[in-house]
N, C-alpha and C positions, 0 to 999 in steps of 0.2 A: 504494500500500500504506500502509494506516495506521502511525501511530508504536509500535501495539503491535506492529505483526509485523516491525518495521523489524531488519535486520541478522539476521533468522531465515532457515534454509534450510528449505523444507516440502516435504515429499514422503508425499506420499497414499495411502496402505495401500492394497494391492492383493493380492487373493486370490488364490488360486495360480495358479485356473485361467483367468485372464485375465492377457493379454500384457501391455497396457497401462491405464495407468488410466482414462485416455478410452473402452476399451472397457468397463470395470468400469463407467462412468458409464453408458453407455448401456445397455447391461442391466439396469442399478437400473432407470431411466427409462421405458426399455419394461415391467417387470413391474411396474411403479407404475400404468402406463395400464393395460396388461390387468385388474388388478386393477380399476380402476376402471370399464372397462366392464363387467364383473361385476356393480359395484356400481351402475351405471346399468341396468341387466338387469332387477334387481331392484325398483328402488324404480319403473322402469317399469311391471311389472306391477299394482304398488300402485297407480298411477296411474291404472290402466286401468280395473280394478277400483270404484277409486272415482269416477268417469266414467261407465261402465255401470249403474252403479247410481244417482247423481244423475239419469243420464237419463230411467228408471225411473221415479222416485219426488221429482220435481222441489220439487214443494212440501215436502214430509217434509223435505228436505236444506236448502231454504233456511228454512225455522221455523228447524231446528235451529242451523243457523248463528248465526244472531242471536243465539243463548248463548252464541258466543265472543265475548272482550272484545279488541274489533280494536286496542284503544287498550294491552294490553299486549303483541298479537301485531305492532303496527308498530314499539313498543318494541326488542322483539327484533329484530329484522329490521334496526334500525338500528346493532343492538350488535353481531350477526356482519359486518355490512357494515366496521364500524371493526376488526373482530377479522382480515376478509381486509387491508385495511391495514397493522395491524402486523405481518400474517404478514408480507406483502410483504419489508417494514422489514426484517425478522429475515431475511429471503431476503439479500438485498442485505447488509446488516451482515455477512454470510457468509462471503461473495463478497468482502467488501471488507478481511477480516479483523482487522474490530471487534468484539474481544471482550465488549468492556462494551456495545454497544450490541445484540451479537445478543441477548445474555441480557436485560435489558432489556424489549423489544421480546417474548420467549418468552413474559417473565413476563406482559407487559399481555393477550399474545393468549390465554393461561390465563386472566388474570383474567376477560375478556372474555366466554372461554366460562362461566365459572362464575355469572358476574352473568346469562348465558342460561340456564342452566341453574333456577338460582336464581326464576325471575320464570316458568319453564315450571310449576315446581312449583307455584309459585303458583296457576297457572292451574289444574293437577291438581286442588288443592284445592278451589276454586271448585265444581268438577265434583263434586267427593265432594260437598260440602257443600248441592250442588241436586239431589243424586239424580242424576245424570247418566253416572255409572258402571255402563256395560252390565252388568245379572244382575239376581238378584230384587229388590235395592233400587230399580232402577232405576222412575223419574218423569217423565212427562213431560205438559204439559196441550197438549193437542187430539185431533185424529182419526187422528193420522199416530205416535201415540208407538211402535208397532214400526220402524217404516220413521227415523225419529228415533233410533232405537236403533244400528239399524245404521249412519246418519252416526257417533254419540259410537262405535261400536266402531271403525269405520276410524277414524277420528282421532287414539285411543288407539294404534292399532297403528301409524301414520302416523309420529305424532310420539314416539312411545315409542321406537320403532327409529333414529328423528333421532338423539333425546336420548344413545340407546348410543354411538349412531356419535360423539356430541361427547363421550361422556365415555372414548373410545378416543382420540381427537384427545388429550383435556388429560393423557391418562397420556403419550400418547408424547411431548409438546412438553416436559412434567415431563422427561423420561429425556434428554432432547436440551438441556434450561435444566441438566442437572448435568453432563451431555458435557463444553457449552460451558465452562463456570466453570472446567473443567478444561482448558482449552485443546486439546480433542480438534479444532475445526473450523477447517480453516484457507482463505484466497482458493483452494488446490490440493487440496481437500480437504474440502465441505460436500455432499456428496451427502446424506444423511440430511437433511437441513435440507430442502434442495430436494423431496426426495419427500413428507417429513412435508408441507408446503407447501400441494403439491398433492392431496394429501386434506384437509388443511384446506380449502383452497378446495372442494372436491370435497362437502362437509357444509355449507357454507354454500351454494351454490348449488342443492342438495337447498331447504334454507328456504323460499329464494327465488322456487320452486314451491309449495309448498307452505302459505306463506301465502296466495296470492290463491287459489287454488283449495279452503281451508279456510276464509277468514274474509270473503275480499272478494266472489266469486261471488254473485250474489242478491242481495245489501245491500241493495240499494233495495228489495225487495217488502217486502211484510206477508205 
C-alpha cells in the first residue's frame, strides 16, 4: 500500500442489494462485458457491411482509399496505443492506491484521446476541402466516383461513430480524474476505474480494425 493510503481503513461502498463487495465487483464486471459484446454486435455489422461491398466494387474502394492520409491515420493508431498504456497505468495506480499517480495517468489518457480526436478532425477536413463528403458537393475523378462515394460514406459513418465512442470515453475518465482528486478510489474500492478501462480498451481496439481495413487494404494498387 502506498504512503498515501498508509494508516487508512477502506471499505468499499456497496449497494444494498448485494451481500458483498466482491459480488458488487462482479456484476459491475459482467455488465461491462455484456455491454461490450453489444458493442462488438454492432461495429460487426459495420464491418460486414463494408467487406460486402469492397468485394463488390474492389477497384472503387481501393482508388478511394488512397485519399486517406495513412501517415496521419498510423499517427493515430500510435496515440491510442500509448492512451491503452496509460489506461493500464491509471488501472494499476488504483489498485495500488496512488492517488497522484491514478489522476495523472487519467489526465494523459484524456489528453491522448483529445490529441486523436484533434488530428481525426483534421483529416475530416481534408475530406471537406477535396469534395469528398458524400451529397451533392461531392467529387471525385474516375469511372468509379458512385461506388467511391459509398467507401467516403462508410468511412464517415465508421469513424464518426469511433470518434463518439472516444469522446464518451474522455467524458467519463473526466468524471472519474474528479472522483479520484477527491479520494473516492481506493486499493478496496476502484471498480469504476476498472470498467471505464475496459471500454477504453474496448474503443481503441475498434481502431485497431479499422485502420488497416480503411487505409492499408489495397495500398499497393493504382
Amino acid at each position: 500500500m502506498s504512503a498515501e493510503a498508509h494508516g487508512a481503513v477502506f471499505h468499499a461502498p456497496r449497494a444494498h442489494q448485494f451481500d458483498t463487495a466482491e459480488q458488487q465487483k462482479d456484476a459491475s464486471t459482467l455488465g461491462m462485458w455484456l455491454f461490450l459484446v453489444t458493442e462488438i454486435m454492432f461495429f460487426s455489422g459495420l464491418f460486414c457491411c463494408y467487406l460486402v461491398y469492397r468485394w463488390f466494387y474492389p477497384e472503387a474502394f481501393a482508388a478511394a482509399s488512397h485519399h486517406l492520409d495513412v501517415a496521419l491515420g498510423g499517427f493515430n493508431t500510435a496515440v491510442l496505443i500509448c492512451s491503452s498504456l496509460t489506461m493500464v497505468l491509471a488501472v494499476n495506480a488504483s489498485q495500488a492506491g496512488k492517488r497522484r499517480a491514478l489522476v495523472a495517468f487519467l489526465i494523459l489518457t484524456i489528453l491522448l484521446g483529445g490529441v486523436f480526436l484533434g488530428v481525426k478532425a483534421v483529416e475530416w477536413h481534408h475530406k471537406y476541402v477535396d469534395h469528398h463528403i458524400p451529397g451533392p458537393s461531392f467529387h471525385f475523378e474516375g469511372p468509379n466516383a458512385r461506388q467511391a462515394q459509398l467507401f467516403f460514406s462508410l468511412y464517415f459513418v465508421m469513424t464518426g461513430l469511433h470518434a463518439l465512442h472516444m469522446v464518451i470515453g474522455i467524458g467519463l475518465l473526466t468524471v472519474l480524474t474528479v472522483q479520484a482528486r477527491r479520494g473516492k478510489f481506493t486499493p478496496t474500492y476502484n471498480t469504476p476505474v476498472d470498467m471505464c478501462g475496459l471500454y477504453w480498451h474496448f474503443v481503441d481496439l475498434i481502431w485497431i480494425f479499422l485502420f488497416p481495413l480503411l487505409y492499408l487494404i489495397d495500398r499497393h494498387t493504382k
